[in-house]
N, C-alpha and C positions, 0 to 999 in steps of 0.2 A: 439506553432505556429512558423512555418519558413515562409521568405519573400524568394520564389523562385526568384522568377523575379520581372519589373515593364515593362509590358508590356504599346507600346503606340500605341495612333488609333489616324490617323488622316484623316484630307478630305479638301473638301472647303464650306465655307458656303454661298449660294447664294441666294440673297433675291427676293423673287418674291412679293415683295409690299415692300413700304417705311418702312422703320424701324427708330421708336424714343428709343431711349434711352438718359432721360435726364441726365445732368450735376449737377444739382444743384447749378448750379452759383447763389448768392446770390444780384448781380448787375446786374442792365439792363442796358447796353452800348444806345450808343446812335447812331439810327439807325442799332441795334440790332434784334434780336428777340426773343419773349415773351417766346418760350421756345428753348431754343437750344441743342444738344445731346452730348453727353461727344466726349471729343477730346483729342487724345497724345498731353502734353503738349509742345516736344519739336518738335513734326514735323506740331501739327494742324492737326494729321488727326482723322477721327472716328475711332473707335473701340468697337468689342461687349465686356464688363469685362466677365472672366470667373466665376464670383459669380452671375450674372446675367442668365447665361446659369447654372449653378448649381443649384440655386432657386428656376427657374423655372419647372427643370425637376424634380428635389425633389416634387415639389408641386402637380405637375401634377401625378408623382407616386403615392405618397397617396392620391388622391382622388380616383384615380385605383382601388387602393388597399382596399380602403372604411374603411380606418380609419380616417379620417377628423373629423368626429364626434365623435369618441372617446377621440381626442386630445383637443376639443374647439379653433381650429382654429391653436394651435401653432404646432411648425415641431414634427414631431414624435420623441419621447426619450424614454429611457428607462422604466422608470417612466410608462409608458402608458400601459405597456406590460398586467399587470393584466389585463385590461380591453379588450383586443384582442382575438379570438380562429377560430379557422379553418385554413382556408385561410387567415384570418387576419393574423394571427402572422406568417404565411410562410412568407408570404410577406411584412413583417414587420420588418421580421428579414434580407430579401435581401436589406430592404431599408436602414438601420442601417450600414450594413456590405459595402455598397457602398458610402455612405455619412458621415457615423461617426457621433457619437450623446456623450454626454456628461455622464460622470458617474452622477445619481442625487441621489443616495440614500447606506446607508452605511452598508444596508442589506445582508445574506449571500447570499440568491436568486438571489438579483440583483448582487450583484459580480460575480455568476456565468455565468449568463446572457455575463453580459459586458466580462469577460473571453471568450463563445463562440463565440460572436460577433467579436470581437477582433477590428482592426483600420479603419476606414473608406479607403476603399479602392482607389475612385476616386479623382484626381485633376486634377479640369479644369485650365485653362489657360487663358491666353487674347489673343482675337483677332483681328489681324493686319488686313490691308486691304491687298489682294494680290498685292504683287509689281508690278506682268505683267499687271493688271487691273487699277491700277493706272497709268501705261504706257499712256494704251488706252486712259484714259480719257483724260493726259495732251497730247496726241498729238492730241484731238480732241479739247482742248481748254475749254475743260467743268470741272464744278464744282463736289466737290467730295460730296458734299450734296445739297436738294434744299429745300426751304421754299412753306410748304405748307401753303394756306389761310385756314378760317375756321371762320363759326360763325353758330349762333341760329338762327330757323324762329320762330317767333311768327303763334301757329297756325291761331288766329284769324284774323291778319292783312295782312299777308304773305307775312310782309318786314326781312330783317336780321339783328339780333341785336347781341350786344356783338364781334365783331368781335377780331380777335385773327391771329397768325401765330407760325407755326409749325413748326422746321427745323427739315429734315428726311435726312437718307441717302437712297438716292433714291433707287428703283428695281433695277437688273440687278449686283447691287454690289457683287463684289467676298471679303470671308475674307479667311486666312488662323484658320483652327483649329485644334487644340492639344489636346487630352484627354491624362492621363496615368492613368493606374492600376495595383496598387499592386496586385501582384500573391502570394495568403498566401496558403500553401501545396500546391500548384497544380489545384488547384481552379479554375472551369472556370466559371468565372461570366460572360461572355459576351451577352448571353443571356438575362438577362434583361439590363444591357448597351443600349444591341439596341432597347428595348421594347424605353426604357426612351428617345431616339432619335426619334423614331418614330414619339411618341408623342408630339415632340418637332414642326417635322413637321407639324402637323395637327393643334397644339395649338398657335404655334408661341411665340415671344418674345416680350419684350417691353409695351412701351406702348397703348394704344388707339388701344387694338387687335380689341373691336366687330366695329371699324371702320375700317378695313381693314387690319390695319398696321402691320409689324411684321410677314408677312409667310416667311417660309426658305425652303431651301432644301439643303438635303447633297449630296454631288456626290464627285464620286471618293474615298470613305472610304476604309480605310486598316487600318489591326494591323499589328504592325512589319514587316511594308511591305506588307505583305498576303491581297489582294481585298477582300471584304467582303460587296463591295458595294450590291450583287443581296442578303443576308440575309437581309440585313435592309429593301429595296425595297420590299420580302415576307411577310412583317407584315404587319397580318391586325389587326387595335385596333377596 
């Protein structure tokens, strides 16, 4: 295997519904809120992790791909391969070859395996907020996230109980995003690349998706320069 290149695609990502991605702070401040979303620590602003936008699209691949069931829930590895055929293991092997999986066994088969497979090809990145967008917001005085309220109805009583708050980075947010891909021989993986962004689309990020949260969309996509926005725009899943 040769590493010809490492080609990179990038775009902006724009949220068309609030997006939570928590933090995991362990403390609840005072005058706080109950769940707040990860922040750069030295400027305070949000950002999407690029292990988050990884995870996600990994995940949603294989349920595509209809090996979930074969794996009992955990990411696809090597390991699983036996249990895969047709289309399965096509697609099992694109997924592998894009994401990279761990050698798990010291068989001659699966060496060969992990041999043709070779490196996980993609690394994501983190996403910044776009700086022009940020512009916008502080010349209009406004905040770069906002807290959403939230609580339970009882259906019997039809008062609200549990009440709670959400902080999100509101709609409308612009981030900058960075993919690269390893180019191993000559190899054009870009094709499912953008299946996996698709999907991203339709599926969304974050958390508290089947309540809204979390839709995106890419615009403006290129590799190396090159537009490639209207292929991702002709996928239908």
């Amino acid at each position: 295997m040769r590493l010809t290149k490492i080609s990179k695609i990038t775009a902006t990502i724009e949220l068309m519904s609030g997006l939570h991605i928590g933090s995991g702070d362990a403390e609840m401040q005072i005058g706080g809120t109950d769940n707040p979303v990860i922040k750069n620590p030295i400027n305070n602003q949000p950002y999407i992790p690029g292990s988050s936008l990884k995870g996600k699209m990994r995940s949603l691949m294989e349920w595509k791909a209809g090996v979930v069931s074969k794996t009992n829930g955990k990411p696809l590895g090597f390991s699983h391969f036996a249990e895969l055929e047709g289309d399965q293991r096509n697609d099992g092997k694109f997924i592998l070859q894009l994401f990279g999986g761990a050698p798990e066994s010291d068989k001659t088969a699966m060496d060969q395996l992990v041999g043709e497979i070779g490196p996980g090809r993609l690394s994501f990145w983190d996403c910044s907020l776009n700086p022009a967008w940020v512009a916008e917001v502080d010349k209009k005085n406004q905040l770069l996230t906002e807290i959403k309220m939230e609580n339970s109805i009882d259906r019997i009583k039809g008062v609200a109980e549990n009440p709670r708050n959400t902080e999100r980075v509101p709609a409308s947010s612009r981030f900058d995003f960075q993919l690269t891909i390893k180019v191993i021989n000559d190899e054009d993986m870009l094709e499912p690349v953008l299946q996996g962004l698709r999907l991203l689309e339709l599926a969304g990020i974050g958390g508290s998706g089947s309540r809204g949260y979390g839709k995106l969309r890419f615009t403006d996509l290129a590799i190396d320069g090159e537009q490639i926005q209207e292929q991702l725009d002709a996928i239908n899943i």
